[in-house]
N, C-alpha and C positions, 0 to 999 in steps of 0.2 A: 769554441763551441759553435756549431751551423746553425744559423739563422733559419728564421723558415722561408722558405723558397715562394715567393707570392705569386712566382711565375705560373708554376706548377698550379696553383690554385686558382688561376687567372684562367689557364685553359680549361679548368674541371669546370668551370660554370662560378666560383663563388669568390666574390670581388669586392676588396677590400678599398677603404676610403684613405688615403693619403692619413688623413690625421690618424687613422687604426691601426694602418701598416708602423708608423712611428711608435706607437704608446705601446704596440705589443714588440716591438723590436727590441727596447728601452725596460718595461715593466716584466716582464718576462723571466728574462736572469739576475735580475733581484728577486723576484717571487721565491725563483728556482733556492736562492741562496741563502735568504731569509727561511727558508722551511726544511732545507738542508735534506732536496731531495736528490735524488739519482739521475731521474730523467723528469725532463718537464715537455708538454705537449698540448697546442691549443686545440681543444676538445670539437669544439661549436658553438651555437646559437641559438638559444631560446628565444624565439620572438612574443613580443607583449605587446599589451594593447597601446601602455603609455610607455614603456621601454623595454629594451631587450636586454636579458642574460648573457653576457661573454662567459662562455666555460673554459675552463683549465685545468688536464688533467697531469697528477703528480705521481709517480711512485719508484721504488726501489726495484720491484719483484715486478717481470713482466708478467706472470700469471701468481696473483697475487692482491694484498689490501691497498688500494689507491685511494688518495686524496684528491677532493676535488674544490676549485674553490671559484667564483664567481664574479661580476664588475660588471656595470652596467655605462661605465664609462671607458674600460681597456685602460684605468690609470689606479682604481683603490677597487683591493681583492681581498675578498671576505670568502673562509672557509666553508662549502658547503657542512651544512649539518648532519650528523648519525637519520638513520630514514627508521622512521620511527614503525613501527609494525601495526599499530591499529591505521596509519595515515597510510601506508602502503596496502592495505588492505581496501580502503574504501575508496581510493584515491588513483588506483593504477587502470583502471578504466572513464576516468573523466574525461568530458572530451569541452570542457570549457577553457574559455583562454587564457589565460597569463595575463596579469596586470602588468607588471613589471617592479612591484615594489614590494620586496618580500617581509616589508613588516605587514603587510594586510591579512586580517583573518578573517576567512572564507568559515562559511557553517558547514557541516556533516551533512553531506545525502547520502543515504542508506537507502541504495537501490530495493534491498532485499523486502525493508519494508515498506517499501512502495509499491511493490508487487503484491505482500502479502494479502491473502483477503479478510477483507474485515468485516465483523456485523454489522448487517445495513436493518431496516427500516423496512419500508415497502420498496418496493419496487422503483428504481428510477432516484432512489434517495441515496445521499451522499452517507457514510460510514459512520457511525456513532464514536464518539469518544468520549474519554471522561476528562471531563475540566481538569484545569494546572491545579486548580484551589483544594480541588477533593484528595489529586493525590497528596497537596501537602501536608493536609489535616491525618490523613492514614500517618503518616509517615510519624508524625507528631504526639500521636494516637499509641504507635505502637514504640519510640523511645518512652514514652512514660511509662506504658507496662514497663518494659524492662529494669527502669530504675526503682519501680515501687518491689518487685518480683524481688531484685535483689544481686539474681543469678548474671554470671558474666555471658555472654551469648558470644559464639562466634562472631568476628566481623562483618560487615557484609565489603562484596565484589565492590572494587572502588568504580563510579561511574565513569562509563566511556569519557570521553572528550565531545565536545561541541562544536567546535569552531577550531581552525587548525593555522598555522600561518601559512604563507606563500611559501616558504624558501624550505619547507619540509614538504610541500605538495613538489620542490624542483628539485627535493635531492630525490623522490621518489621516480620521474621523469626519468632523472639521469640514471639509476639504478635499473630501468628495464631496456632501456637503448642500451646501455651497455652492457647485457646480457642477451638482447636477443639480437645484437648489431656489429659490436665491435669485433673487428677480424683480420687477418693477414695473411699475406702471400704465403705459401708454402717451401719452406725453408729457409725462411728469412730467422726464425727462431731453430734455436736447436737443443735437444736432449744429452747432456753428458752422462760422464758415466757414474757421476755423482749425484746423478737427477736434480742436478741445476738446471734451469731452464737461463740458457744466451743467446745473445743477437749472435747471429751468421756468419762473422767477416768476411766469409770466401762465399758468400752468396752473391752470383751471378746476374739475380732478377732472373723476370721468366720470358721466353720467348713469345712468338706471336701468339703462336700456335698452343702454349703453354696457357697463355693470358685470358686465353679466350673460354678457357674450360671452369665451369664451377669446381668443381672438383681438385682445383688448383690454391684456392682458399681457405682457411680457417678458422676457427673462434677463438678468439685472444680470452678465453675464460677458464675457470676450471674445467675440465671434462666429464660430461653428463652422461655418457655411455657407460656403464661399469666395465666394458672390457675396452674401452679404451682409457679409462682411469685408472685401470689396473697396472698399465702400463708405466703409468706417470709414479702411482706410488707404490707398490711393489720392487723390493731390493732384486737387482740380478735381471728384473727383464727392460730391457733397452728399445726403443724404437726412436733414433733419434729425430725422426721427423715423423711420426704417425702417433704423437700424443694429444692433439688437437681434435678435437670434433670438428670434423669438416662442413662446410656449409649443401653441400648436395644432399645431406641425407635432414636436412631441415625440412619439418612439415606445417603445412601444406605444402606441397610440390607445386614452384610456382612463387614463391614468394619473395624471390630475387631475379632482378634483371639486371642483364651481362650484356653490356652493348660496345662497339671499339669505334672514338672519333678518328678520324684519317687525315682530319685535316690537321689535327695538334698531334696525332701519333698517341693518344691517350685511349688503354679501356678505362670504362667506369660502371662498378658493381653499384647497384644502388637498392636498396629494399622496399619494398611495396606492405611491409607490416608497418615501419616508420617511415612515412613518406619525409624524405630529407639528408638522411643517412647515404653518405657515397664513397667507397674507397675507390680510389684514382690511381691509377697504376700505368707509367711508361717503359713499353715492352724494352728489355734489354736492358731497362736499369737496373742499378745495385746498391742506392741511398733510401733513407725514409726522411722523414720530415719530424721527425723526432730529433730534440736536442737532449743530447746527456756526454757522459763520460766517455762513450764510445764513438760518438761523432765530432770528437775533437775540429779533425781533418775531415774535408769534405775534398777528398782527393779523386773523385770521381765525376767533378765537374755539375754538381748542382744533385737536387732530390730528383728519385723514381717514384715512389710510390708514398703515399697518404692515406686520411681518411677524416670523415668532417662530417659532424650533424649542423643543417642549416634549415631549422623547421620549429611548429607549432608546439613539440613538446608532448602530439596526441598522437597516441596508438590508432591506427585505421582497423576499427571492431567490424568496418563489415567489408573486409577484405577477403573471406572466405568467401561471399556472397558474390564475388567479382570473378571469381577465377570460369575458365569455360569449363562444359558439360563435357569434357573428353577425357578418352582411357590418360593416366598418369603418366603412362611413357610420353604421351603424345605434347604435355605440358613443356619437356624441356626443349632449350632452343636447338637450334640446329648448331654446331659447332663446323665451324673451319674445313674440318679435315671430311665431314661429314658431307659436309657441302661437295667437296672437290671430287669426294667415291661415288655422288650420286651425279654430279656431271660427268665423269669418264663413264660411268655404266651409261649413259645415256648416247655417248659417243659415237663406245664400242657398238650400241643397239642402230641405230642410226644408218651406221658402218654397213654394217650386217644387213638391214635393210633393203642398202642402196646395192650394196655388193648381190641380192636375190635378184630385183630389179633386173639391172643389165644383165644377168644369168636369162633368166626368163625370157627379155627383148632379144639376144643371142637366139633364143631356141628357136622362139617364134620365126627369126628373119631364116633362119638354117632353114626349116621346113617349108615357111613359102618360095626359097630359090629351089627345092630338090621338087617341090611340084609343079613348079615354072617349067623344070629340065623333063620331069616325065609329060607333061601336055609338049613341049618341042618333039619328042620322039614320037 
């Protein structure tokens, strides 16, 4: 099975400590064995206030239900939990920290009714409410009628939750990064004719020129396009590489930056919705940094390409507010090839310029010598 390549993570920017490199080298394919998954992959990092999250993600099915489970030491891995739907709902725009200790239970803020407006008073006065005590006399008030009445009443709506633990506010974390984050080179994954979704073996990596284009990426998710979903589950139509929701047609336009280091030979996709999120990718490679049954052999002389959250765990909510005041086309980078059409046009013009130039100083000298020769005569 291939180890993970620290190398490769060493040039992306995110640097692992001697005793970390050890315990996940070590704890890792036991995890893998112990849980009797397919492929095993270290996720990322939650950072917290008193400790940080190690993630680990597991599954069978690349586009599919994955396991994920968690250590705050890289040595004892506890399963994240099912993301609970009232905690995903109030919880997936916090922008408060992590403790690090996921027995801690945090209270409910309910943005919505903090907004709400409430009956005030006069002017300048804080909002009326009615005491805990009264509502519990009602409450009290009206199981008695019921029991005296006799009649069975519908139940009532069980009460919301209160207070929630940590490590369900961190499967809900990890639930939105890896929908609005996780992704891959294009055609590293492929569509058969069985609409199985497999790794690539004859995938090449992608060239420079290839690497540098969004448009060359993917969402490792289900597909939210319905006509590109179609494709995936509909018998008979086939696109072996265009079943992915591609990352260019992601809105806001703008919310990924594509940059290429020169001096490690590394792009690195990184996202501006989750500041921390980076897929790392060495042009020309054809490994990932994924361990499973398919990377037995790393016959290709070490990993190309990854991906890694090393962040807060918080969505950037005013990342819309960030973007500049210009037409949408004007948002995306300049690519490569785009670069090199608008240096030759500048060339060619230049060319052109110099080439009128000396035309002109020609004409000019031509007609001061033929009026030299008519004043001699």
């Amino acid at each position: 099975m291939a180890q993970m390549d620290f190398q490769l993570y060493d040039d992306a920017g995110v640097i692992f400590s001697p005793r970390d490199k050890s315990l996940l080298r070590n704890s890792l394919p036991i995890l893998k064995a112990e849980n009797k998954l397919g492929y095993i992959q270290f996720w990322g990092k939650i950072e917290g206030v008193v400790n940080d999250y190690y993630i680990v993600k597991g599954w069978d099915e690349y586009i599919g239900p994955a396991r994920f489970f968690y250590s705050t030491n890289c040595a004892d891995w506890a399963q994240v939990p099912e993301v609970d739907p009232q905690v995903d709902e109030l919880c997936k725009y916090e922008q408060g920290l992590f403790i690090g200790d996921p027995t801690v239970k945090t209270k409910f803020r309910d943005l919505m009714k903090l907004t709400k407006k409430q009956p005030t008073g006069e002017e300048g006065e804080e909002p009326i409410e009615p005491p805990e005590e009264e509502e519990g006399k009602e409450e009290e008030a009206e199981e008695g009628a019921e029991e005296e009445d006799g009649e069975e009443k519908p139940k009532k709506v069980q009460k919301p939750l209160k207070y929630y633990t940590e490590d369900k506010r961190l499967a809900v974390a990890i639930k939105h990064i890896e929908r609005h984050c996780q992704s891959v080179p294009i055609g590293y994954l492929y569509l058969n004719s069985t609409h199985h979704i497999k790794r690539n073996k004859t995938w090449k990596g992608l060239s420079e020129l290839e690497s540098l284009k969004l448009s060359s990426y993917l969402h490792q998710r289900m597909p939210q396009s319905p006509f590109i979903r179609q494709k995936l589950e509909v018998k008979g139509l086939s696109d072996p590489f265009g079943f992915l929701d591609p990352l260019v047609e992601d809105k806001p336009a703008g919310c990924w930056s594509l940059q290429y280091n020169g001096f490690v030979n590394l792009v690195q996709l990184r996202s501006l919705l989750f500041p921390g999120y980076q897929l790392f990718l060495r042009p020309n490679g054809r490994t990932s940094v994924e361990s499973g049954s398919d990377d037995e052999d790393d016959e290709f002389g070490g990993s190309a390409w990854g991906q890694v959250y090393i962040g807060k765990g918080l969505m950037n909510v005013d990342f819309p507010f960030e973007l500049p005041s210009v037409p949408i086309e004007q948002t995306f980078p300049h690519l490569l090839d785009d670069i090199l059409k608008d240096n030759e046009a500048e060339r060619k013009k230049k060319e052109a310029e110099e080439a009128e130039r000396k035309r002109l100083e020609e004409e000019a000298l031509r007609e001061a010598e033929e009026e030299q020769e008519e004043e001699q005569m």
